[in-house]
BALUMZA-798208 format. One record per atom (N, C-alpha, C, O, CB): residue number from 1; residue in three letters; atom name; x, y, z. Coordinates in Angstrom, 2 decimals. Glycine has a CB too. Layout:
% residues N
     n   res   atom        xx        yy        zz
   NUM   ALA     CA         X         Y         Z
...
//
This chain:
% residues 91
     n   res   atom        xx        yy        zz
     1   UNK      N     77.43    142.48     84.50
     1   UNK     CA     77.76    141.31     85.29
     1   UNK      C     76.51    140.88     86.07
     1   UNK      O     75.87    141.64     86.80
     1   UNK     CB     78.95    141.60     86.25
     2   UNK      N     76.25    139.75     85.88
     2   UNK     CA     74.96    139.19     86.62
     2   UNK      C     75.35    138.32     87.86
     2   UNK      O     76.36    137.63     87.70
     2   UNK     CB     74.04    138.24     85.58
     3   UNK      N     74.89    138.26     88.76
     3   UNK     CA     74.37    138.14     89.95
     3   UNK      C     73.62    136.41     90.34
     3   UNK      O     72.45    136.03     90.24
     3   UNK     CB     73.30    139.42     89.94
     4   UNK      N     74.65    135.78     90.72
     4   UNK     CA     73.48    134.33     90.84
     4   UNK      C     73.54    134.05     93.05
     4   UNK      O     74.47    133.82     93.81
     4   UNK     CB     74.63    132.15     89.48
     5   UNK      N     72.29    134.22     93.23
     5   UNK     CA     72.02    133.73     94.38
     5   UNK      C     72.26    132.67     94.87
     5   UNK      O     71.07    132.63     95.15
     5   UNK     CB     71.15    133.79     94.53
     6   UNK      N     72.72    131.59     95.33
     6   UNK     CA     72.71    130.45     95.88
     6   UNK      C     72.02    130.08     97.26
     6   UNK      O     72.36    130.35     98.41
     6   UNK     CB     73.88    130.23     95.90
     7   UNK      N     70.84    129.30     96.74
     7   UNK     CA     70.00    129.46     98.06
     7   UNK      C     70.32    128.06     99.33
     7   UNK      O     71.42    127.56     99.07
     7   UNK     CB     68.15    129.43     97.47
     8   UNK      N     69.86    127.58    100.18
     8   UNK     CA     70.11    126.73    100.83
     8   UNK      C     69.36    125.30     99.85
     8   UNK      O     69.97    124.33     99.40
     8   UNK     CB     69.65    127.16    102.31
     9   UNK      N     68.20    125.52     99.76
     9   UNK     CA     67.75    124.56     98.81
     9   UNK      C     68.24    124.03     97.44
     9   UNK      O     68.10    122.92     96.93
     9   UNK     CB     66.75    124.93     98.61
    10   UNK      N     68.80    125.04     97.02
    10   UNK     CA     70.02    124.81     95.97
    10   UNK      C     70.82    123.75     95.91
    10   UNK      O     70.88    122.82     95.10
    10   UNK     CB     70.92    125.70     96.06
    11   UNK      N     71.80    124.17     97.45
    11   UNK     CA     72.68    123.43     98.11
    11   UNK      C     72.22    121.84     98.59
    11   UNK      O     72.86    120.79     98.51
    11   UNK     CB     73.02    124.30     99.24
    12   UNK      N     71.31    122.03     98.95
    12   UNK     CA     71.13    120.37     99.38
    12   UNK      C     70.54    119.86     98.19
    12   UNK      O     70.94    118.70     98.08
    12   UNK     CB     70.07    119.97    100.79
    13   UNK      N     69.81    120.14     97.25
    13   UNK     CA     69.78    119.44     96.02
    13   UNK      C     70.46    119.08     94.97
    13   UNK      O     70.08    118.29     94.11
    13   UNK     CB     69.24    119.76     95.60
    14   UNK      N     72.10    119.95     95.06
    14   UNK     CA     73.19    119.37     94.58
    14   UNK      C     73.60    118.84     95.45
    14   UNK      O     74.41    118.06     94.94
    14   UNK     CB     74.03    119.99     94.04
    15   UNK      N     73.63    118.64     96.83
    15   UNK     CA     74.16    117.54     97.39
    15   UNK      C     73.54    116.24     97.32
    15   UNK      O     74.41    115.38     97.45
    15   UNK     CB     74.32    117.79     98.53
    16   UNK      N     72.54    115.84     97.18
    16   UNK     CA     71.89    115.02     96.86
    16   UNK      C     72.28    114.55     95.76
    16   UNK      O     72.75    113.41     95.67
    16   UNK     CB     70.87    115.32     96.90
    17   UNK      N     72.11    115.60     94.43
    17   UNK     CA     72.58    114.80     93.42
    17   UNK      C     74.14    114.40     93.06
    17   UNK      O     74.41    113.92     91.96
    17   UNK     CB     72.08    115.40     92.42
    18   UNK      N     74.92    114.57     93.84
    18   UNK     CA     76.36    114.46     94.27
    18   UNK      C     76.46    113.34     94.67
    18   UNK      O     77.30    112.54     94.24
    18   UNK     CB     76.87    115.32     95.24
    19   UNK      N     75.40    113.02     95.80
    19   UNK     CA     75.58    111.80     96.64
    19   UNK      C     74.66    110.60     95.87
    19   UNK      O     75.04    109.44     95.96
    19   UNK     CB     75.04    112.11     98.31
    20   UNK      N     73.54    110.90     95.17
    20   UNK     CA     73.20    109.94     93.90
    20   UNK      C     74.34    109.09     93.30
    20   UNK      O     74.45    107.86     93.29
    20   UNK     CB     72.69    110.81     92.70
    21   UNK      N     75.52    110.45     92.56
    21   UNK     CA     75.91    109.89     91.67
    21   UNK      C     77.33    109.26     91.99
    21   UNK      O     77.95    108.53     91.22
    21   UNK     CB     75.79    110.72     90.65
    22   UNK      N     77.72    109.66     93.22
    22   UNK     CA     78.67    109.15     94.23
    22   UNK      C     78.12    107.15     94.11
    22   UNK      O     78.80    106.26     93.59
    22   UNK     CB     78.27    110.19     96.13
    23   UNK      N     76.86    107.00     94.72
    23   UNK     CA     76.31    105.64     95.18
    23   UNK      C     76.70    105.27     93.57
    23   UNK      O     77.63    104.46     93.54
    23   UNK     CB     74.41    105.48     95.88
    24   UNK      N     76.34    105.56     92.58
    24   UNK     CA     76.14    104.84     91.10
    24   UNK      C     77.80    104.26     91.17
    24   UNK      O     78.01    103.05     91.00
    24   UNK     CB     75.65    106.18     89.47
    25   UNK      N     78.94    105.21     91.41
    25   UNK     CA     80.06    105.32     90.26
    25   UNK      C     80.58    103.93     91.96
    25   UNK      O     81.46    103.09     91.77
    25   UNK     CB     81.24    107.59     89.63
    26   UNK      N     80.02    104.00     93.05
    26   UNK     CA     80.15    102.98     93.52
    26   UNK      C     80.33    101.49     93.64
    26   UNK      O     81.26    100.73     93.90
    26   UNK     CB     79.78    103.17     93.72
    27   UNK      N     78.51    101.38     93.24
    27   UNK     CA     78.24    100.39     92.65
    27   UNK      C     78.80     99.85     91.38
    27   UNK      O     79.19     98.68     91.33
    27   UNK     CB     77.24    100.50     92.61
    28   UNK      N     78.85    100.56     90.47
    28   UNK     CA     79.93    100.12     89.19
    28   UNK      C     80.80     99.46     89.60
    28   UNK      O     80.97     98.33     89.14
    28   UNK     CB     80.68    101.12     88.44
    29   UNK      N     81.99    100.22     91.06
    29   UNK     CA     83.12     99.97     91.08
    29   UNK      C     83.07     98.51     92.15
    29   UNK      O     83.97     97.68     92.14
    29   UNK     CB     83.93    101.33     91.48
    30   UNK      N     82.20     98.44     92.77
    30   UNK     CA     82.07     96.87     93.38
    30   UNK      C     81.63     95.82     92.59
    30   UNK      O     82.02     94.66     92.71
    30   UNK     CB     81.14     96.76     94.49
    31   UNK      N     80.66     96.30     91.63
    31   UNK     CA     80.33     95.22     90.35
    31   UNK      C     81.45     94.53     89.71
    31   UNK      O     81.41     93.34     89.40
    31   UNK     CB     79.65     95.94     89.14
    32   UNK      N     82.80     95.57     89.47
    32   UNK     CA     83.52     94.95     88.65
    32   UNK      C     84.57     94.96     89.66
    32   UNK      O     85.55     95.31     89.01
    32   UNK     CB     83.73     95.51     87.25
    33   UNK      N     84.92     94.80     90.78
    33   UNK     CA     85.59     94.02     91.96
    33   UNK      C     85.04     92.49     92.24
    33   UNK      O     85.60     91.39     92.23
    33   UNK     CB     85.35     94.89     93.34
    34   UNK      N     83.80     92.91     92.47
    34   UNK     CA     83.62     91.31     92.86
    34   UNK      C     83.49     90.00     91.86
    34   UNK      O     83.44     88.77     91.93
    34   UNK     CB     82.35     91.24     93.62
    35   UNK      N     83.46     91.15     90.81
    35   UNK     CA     83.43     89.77     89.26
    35   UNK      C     85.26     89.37     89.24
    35   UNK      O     85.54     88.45     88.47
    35   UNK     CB     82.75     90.85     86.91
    36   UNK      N     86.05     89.79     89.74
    36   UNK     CA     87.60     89.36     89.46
    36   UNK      C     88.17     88.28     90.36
    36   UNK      O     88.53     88.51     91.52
    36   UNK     CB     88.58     90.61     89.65
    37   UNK      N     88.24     87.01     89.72
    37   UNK     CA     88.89     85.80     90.56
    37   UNK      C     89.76     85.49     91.09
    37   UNK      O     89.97     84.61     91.93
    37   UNK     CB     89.01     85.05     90.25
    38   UNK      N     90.85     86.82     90.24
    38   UNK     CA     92.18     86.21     91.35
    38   UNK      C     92.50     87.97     91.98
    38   UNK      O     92.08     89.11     91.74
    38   UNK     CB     94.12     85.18     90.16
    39   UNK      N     93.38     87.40     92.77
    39   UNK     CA     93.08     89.05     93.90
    39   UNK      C     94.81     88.49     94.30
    39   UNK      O     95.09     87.37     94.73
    39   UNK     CB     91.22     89.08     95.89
    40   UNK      N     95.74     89.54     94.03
    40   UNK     CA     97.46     90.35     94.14
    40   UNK      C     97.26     89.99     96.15
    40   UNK      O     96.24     89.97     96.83
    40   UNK     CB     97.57     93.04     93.39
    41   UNK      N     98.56     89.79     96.49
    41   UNK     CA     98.34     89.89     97.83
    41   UNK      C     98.14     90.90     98.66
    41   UNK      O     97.51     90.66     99.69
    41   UNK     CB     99.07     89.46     98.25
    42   UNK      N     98.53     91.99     98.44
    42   UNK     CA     98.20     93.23     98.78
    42   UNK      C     96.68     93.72     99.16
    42   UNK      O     96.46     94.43    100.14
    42   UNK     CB     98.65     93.90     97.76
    43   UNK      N     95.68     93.26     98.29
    43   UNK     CA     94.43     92.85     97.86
    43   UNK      C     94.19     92.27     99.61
    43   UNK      O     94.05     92.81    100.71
    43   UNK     CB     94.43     91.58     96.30
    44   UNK      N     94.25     90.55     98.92
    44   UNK     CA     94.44     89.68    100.29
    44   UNK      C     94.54     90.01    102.02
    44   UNK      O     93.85     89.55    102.93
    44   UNK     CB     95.64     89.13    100.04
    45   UNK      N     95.79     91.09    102.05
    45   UNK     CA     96.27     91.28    103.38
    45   UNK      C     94.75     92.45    103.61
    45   UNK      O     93.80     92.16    104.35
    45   UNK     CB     98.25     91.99    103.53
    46   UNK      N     94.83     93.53    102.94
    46   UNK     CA     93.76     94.32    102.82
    46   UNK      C     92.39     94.05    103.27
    46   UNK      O     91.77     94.78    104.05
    46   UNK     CB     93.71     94.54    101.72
    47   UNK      N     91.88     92.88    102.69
    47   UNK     CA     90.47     92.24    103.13
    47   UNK      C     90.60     91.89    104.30
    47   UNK      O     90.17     92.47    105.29
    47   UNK     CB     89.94     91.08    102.41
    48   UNK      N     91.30     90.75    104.25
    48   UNK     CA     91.41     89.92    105.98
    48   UNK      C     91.59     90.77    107.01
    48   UNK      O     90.96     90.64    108.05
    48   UNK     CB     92.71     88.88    106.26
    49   UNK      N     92.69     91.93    106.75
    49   UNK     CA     93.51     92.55    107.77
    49   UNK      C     94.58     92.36    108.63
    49   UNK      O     94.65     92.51    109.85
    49   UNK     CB     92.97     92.78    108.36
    50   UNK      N     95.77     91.83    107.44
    50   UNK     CA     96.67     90.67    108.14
    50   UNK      C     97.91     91.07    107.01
    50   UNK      O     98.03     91.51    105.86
    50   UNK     CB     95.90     88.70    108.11
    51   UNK      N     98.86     90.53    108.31
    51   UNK     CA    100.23     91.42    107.70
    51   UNK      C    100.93     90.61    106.55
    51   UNK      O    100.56     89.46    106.35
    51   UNK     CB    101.52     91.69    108.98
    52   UNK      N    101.73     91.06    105.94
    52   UNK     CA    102.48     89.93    104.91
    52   UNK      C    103.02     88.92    105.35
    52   UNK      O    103.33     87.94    104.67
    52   UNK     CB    103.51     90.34    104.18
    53   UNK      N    103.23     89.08    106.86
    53   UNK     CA    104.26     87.53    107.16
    53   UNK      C    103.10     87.13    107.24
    53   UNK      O    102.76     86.39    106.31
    53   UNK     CB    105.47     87.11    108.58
    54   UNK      N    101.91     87.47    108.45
    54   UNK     CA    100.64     86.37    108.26
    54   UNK      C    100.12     85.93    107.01
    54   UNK      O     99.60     84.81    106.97
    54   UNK     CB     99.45     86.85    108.84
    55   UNK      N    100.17     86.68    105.91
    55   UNK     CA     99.68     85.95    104.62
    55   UNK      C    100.64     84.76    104.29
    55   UNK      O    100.27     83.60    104.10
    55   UNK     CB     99.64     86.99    103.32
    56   UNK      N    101.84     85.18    104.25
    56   UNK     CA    103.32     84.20    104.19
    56   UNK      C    103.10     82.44    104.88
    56   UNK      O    103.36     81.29    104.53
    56   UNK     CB    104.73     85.18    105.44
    57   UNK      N    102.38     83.29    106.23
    57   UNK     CA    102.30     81.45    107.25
    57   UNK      C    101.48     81.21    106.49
    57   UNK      O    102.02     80.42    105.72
    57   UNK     CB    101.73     81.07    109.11
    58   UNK      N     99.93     81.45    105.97
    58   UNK     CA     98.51     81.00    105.29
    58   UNK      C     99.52     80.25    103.85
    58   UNK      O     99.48     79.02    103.80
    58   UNK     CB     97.08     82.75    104.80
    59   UNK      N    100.11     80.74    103.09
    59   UNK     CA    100.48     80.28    102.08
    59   UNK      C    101.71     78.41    102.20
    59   UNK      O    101.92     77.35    101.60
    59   UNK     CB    101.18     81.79    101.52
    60   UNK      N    102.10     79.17    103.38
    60   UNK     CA    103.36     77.99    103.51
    60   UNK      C    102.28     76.97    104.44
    60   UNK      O    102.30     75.91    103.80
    60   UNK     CB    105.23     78.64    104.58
    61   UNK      N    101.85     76.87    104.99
    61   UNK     CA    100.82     75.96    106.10
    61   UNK      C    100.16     75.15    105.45
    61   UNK      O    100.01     73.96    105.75
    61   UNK     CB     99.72     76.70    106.96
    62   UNK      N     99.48     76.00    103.99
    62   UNK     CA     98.67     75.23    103.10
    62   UNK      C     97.14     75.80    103.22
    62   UNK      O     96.23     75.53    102.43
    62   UNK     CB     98.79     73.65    103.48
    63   UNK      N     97.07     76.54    104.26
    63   UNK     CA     96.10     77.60    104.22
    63   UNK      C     95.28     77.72    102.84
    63   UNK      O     94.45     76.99    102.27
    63   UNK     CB     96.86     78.90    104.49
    64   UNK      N     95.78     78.74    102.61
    64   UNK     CA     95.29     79.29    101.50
    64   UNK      C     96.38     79.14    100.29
    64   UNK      O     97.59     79.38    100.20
    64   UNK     CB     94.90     80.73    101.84
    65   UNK      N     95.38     78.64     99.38
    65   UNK     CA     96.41     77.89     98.17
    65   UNK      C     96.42     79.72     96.99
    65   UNK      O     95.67     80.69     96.99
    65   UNK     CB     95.18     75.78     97.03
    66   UNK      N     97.63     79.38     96.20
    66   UNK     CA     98.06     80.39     95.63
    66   UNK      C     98.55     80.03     94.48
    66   UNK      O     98.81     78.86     94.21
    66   UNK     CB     98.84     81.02     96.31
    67   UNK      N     98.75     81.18     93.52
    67   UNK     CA     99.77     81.23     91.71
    67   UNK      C    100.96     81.98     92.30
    67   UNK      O    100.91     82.67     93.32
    67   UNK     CB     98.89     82.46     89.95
    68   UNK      N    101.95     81.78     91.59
    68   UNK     CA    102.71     82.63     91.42
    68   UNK      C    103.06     82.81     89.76
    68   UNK      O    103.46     81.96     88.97
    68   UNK     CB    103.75     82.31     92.31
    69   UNK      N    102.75     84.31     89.54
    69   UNK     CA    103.13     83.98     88.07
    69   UNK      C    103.71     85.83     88.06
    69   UNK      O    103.23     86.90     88.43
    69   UNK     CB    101.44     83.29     86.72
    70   UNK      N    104.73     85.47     87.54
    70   UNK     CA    105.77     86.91     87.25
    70   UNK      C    105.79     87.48     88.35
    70   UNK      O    105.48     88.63     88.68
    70   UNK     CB    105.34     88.09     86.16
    71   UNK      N    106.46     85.93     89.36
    71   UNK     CA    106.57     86.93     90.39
    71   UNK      C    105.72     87.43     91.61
    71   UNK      O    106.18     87.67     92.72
    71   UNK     CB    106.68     87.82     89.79
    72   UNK      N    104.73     87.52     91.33
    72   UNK     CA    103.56     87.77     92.06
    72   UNK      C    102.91     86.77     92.43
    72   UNK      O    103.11     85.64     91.96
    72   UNK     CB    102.77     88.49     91.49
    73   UNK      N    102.05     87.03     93.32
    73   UNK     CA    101.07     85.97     94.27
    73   UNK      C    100.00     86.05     93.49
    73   UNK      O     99.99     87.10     92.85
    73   UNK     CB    100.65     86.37     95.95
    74   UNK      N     99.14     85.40     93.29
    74   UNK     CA     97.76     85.59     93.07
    74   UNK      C     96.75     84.43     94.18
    74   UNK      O     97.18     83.52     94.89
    74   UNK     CB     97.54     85.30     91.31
    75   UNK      N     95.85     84.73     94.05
    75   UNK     CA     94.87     84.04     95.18
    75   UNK      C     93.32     84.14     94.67
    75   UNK      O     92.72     85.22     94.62
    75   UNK     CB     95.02     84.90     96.78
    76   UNK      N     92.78     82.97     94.32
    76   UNK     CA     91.32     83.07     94.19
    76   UNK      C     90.42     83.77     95.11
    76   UNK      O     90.30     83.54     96.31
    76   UNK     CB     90.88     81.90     94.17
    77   UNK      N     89.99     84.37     94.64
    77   UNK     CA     88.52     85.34     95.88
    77   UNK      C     87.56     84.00     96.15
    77   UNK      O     86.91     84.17     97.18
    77   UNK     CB     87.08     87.07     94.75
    78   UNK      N     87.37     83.05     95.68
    78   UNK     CA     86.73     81.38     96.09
    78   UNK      C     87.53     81.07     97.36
    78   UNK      O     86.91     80.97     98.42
    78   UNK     CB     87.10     79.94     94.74
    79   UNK      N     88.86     80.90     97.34
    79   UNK     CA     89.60     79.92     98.60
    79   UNK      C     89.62     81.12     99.40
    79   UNK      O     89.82     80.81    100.57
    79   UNK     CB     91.35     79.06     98.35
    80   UNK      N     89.46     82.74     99.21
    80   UNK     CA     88.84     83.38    100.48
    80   UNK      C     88.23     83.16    101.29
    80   UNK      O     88.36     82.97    102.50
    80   UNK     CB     88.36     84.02    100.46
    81   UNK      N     87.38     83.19    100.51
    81   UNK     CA     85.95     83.11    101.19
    81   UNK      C     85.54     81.81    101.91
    81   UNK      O     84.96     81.68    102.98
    81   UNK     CB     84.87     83.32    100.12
    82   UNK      N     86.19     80.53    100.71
    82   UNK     CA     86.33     79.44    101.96
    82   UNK      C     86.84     79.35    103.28
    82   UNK      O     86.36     78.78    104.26
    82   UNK     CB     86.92     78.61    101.64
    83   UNK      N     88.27     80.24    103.11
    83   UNK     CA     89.31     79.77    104.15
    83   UNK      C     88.28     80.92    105.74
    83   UNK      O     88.42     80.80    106.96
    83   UNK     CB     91.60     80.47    103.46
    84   UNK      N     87.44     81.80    105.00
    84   UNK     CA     87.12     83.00    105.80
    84   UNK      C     85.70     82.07    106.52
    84   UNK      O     85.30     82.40    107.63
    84   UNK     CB     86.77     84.71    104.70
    85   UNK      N     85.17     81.15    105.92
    85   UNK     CA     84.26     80.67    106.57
    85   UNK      C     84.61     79.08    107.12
    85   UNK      O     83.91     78.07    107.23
    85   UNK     CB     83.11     80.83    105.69
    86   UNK      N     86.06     79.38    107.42
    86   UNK     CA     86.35     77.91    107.85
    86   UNK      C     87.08     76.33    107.89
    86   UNK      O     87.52     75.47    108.66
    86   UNK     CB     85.75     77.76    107.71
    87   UNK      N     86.74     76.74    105.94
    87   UNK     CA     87.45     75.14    105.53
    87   UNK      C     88.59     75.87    104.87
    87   UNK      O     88.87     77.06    104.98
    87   UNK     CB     86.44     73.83    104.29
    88   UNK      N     89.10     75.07    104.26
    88   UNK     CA     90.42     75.17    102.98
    88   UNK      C     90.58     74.26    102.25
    88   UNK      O     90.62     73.05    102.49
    88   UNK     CB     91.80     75.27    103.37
    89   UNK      N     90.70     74.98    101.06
    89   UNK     CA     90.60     75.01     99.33
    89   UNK      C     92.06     74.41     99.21
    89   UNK      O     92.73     75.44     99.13
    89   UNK     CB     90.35     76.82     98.41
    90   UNK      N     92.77     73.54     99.16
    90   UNK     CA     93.89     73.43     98.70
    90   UNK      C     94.02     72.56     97.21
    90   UNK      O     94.30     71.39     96.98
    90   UNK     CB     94.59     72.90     99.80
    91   UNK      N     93.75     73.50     96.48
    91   UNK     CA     93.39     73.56     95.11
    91   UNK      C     93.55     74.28     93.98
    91   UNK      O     93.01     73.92     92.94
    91   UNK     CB     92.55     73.57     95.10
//
């Protein structure tokens, strides 16, 4: 039976490469978030930080324009970002 040491330098050089590959599988995962146009309300309440009835007033007010398809909400990540800097997309 052999014997493996584990030194401190060991340790922080797999942490490092842990935390490398942590940042990569990251970036992937925001690459293909921010390429998706329509965003579930759940999504929605999540970003802003706002409850379902507040998404509810944004939708009925004219706020923020919406799909409904099977049921579900959908919402452009565009009339976000508008409504987040101000104007509204009712479109």
């Amino acid at each position: 039976m052999e014997i493996d040491i584990v030194t401190k330098e060991d340790l922080r050089r797999m942490k490092m490469e842990m935390m490398e590959e942590i940042r990569e599988i990251l970036k992937e995962n925001v690459k293909k978030e921010s390429n998706r146009q329509w965003l579930r309300s759940t999504e929605v309440r999540e970003m802003l930080g706002i409850s379902p009835g507040t998404l509810q007033n944004l939708r009925i007010n004219g706020t923020l324009p919406y799909r409904k398809i099977g049921g579900s909400m959908y919402y452009r990540r565009e009339d976000i970002r508008k409504m987040m800097e101000g104007g509204n997309s009712n479109g």
